[in-house]
N, CA, C and O atoms as a GROMACS GRO file, in nm:
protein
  232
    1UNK      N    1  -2.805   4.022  -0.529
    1UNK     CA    2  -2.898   4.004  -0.421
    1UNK      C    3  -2.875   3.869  -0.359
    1UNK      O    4  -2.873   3.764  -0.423
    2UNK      N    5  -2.855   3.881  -0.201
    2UNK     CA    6  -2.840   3.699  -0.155
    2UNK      C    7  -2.934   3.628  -0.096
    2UNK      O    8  -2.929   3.517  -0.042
    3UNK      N    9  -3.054   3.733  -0.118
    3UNK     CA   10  -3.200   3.678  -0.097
    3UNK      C   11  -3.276   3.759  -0.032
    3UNK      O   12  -3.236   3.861   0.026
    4UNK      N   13  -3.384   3.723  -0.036
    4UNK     CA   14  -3.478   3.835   0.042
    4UNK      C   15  -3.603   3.752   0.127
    4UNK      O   16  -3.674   3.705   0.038
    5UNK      N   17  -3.648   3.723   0.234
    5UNK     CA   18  -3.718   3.675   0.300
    5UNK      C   19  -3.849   3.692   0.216
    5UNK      O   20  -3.889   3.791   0.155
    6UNK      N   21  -3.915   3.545   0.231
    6UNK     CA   22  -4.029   3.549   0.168
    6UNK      C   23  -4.159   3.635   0.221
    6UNK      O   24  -4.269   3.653   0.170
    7UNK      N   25  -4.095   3.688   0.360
    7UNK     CA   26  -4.234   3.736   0.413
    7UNK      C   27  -4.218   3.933   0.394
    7UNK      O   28  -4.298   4.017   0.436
    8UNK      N   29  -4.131   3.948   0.345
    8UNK     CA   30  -4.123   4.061   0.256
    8UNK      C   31  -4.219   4.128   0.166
    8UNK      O   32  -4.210   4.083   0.052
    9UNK      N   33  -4.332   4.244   0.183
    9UNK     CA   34  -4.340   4.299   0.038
    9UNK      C   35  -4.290   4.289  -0.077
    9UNK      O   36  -4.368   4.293  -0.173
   10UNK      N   37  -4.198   4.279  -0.093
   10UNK     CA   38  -4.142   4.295  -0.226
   10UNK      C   39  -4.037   4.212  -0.269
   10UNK      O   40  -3.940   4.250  -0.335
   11UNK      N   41  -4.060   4.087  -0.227
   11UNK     CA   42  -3.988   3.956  -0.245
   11UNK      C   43  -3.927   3.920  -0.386
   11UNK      O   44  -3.937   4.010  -0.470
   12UNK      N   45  -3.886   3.840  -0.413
   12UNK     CA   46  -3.816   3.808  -0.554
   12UNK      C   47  -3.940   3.669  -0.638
   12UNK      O   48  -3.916   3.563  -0.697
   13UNK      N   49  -4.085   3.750  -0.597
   13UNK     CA   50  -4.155   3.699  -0.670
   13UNK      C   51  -4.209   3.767  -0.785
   13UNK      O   52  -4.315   3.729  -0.835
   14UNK      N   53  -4.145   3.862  -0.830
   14UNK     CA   54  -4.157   3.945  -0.918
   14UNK      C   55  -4.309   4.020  -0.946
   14UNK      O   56  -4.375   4.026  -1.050
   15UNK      N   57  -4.337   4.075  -0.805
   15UNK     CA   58  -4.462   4.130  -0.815
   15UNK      C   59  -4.436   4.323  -0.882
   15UNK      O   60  -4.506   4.422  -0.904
   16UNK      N   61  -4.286   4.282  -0.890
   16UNK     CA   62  -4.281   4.449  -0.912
   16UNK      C   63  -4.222   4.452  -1.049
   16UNK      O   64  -4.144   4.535  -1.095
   17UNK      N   65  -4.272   4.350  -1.104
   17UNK     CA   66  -4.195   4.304  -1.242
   17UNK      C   67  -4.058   4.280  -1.281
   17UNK      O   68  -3.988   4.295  -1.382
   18UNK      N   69  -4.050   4.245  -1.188
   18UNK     CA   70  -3.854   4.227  -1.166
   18UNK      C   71  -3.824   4.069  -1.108
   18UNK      O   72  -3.852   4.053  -0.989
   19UNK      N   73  -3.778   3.969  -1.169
   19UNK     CA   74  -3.743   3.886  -1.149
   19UNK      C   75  -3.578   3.854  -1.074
   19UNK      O   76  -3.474   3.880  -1.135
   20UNK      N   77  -3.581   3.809  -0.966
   20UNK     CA   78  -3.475   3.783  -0.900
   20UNK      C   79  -3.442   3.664  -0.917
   20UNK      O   80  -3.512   3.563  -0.928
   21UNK      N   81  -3.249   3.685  -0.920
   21UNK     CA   82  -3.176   3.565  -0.891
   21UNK      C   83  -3.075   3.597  -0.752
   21UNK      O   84  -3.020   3.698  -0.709
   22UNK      N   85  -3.082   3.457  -0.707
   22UNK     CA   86  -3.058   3.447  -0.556
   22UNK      C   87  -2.947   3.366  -0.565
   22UNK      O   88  -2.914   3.294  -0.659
   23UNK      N   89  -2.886   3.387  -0.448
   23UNK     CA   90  -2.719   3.323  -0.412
   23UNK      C   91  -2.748   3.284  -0.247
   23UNK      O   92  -2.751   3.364  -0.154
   24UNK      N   93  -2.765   3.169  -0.242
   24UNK     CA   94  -2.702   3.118  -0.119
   24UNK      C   95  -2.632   3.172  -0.027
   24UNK      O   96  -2.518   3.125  -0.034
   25UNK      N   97  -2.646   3.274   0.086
   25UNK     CA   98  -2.559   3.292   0.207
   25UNK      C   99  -2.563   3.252   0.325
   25UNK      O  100  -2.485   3.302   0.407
   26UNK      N  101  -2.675   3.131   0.369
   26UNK     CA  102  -2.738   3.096   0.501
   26UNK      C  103  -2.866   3.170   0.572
   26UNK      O  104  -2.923   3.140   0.677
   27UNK      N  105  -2.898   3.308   0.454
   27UNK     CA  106  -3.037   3.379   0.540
   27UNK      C  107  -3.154   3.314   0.521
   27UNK      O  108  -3.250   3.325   0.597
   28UNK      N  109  -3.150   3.236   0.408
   28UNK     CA  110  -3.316   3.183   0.381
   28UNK      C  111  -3.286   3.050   0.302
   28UNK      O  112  -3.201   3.045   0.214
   29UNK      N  113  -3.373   2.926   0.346
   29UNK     CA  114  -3.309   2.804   0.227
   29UNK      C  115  -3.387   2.848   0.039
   29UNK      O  116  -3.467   2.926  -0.011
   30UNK      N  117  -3.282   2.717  -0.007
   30UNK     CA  118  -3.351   2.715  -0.132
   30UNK      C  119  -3.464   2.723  -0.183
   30UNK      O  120  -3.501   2.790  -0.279
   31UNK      N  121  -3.539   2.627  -0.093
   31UNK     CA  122  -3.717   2.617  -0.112
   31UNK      C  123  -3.776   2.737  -0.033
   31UNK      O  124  -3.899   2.738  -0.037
   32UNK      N  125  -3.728   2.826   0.029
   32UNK     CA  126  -3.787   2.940   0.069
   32UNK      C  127  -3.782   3.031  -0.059
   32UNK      O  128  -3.888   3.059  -0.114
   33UNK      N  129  -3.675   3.072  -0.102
   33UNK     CA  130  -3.633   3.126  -0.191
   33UNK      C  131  -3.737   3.132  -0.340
   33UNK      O  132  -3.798   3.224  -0.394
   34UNK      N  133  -3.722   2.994  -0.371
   34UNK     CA  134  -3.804   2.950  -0.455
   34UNK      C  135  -3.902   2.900  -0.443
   34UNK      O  136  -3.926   2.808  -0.522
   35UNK      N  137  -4.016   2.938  -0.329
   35UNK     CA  138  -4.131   2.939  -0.300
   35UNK      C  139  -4.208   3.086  -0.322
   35UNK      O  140  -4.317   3.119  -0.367
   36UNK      N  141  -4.071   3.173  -0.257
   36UNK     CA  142  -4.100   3.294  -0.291
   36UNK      C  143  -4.109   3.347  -0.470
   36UNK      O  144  -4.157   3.458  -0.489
   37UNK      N  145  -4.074   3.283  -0.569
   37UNK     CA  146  -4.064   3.328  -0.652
   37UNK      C  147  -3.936   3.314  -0.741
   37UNK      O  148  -3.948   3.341  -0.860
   38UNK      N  149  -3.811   3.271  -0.691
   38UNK     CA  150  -3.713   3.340  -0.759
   38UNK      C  151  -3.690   3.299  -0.856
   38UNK      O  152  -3.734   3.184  -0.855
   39UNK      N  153  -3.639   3.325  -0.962
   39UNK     CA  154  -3.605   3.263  -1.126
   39UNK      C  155  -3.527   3.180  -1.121
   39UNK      O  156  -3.536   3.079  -1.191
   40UNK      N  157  -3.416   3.203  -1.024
   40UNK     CA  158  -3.292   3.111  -1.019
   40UNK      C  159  -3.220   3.094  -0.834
   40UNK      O  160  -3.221   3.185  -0.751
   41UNK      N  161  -3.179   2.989  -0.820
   41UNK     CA  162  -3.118   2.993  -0.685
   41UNK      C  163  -2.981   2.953  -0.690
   41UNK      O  164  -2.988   2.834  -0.719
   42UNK      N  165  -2.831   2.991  -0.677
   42UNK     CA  166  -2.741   2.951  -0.672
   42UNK      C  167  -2.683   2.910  -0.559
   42UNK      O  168  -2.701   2.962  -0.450
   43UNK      N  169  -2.604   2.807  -0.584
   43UNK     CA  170  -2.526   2.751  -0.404
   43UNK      C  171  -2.430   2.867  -0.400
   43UNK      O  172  -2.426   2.914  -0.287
   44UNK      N  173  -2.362   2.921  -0.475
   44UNK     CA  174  -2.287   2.995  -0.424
   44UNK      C  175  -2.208   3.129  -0.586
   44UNK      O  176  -2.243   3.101  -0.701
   45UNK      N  177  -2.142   3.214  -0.571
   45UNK     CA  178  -2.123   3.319  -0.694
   45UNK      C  179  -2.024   3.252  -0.802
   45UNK      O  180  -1.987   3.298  -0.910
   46UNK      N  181  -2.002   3.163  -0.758
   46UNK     CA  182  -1.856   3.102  -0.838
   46UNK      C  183  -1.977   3.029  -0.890
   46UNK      O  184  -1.989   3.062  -1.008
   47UNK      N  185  -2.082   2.935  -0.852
   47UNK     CA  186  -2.170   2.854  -0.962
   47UNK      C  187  -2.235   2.913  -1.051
   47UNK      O  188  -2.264   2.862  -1.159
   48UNK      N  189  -2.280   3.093  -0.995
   48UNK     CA  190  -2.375   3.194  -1.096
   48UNK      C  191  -2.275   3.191  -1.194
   48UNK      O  192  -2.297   3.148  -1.307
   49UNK      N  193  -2.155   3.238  -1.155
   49UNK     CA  194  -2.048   3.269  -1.279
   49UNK      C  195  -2.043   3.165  -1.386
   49UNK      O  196  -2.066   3.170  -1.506
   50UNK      N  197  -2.010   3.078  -1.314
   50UNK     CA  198  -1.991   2.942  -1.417
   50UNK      C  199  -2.097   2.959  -1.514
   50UNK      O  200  -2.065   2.950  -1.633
   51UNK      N  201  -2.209   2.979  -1.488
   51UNK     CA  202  -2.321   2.919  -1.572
   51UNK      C  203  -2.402   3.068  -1.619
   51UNK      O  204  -2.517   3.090  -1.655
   52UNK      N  205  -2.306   3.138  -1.603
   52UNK     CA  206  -2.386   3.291  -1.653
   52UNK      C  207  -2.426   3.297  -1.776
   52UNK      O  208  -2.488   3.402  -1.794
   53UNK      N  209  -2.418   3.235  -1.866
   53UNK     CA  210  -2.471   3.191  -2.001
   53UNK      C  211  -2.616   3.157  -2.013
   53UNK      O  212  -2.702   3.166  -2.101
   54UNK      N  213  -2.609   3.122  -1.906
   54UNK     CA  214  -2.698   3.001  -1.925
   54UNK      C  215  -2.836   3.048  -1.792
   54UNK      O  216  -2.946   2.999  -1.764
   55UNK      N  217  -2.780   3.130  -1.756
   55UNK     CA  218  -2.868   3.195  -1.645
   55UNK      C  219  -2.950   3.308  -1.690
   55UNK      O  220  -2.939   3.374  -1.793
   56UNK      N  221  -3.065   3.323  -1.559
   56UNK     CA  222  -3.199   3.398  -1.654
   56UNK      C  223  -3.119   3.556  -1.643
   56UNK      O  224  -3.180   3.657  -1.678
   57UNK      N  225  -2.990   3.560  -1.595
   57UNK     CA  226  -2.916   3.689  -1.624
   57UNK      C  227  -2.866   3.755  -1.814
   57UNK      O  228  -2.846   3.861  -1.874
   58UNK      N  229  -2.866   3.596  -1.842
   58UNK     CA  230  -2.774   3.582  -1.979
   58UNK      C  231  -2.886   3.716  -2.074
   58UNK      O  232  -2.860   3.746  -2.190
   0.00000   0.00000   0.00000
């Protein structure tokens, strides 16, 4: 997912019991993102990867 607008129903604030992690593509900033909710925000898929251990994916 590369984000989902905070003014969405069903945002990545995990109202549907589903916690989202977000990737950086230019649709919404970080602090939108994670205002909305999200568990995690990445600058980009090569940083998720790196740290997939260590992410609320692991």
């Amino acid at each position: 997912m590369a984000g989902v607008p905070p003014a969405r129903p069903h945002g990545p604030d995990g109202e549907r019991g589903l916690r989202c992690v977000c990737v950086l593509t230019g649709g919404w900033t970080r602090e939108e993102l994670e205002e909305a909710g999200a568990a995690a925000v990445y600058g980009d898929v090569r940083v998720l990867l790196r740290d997939l251990d260590g992410s609320p994916l692991a």
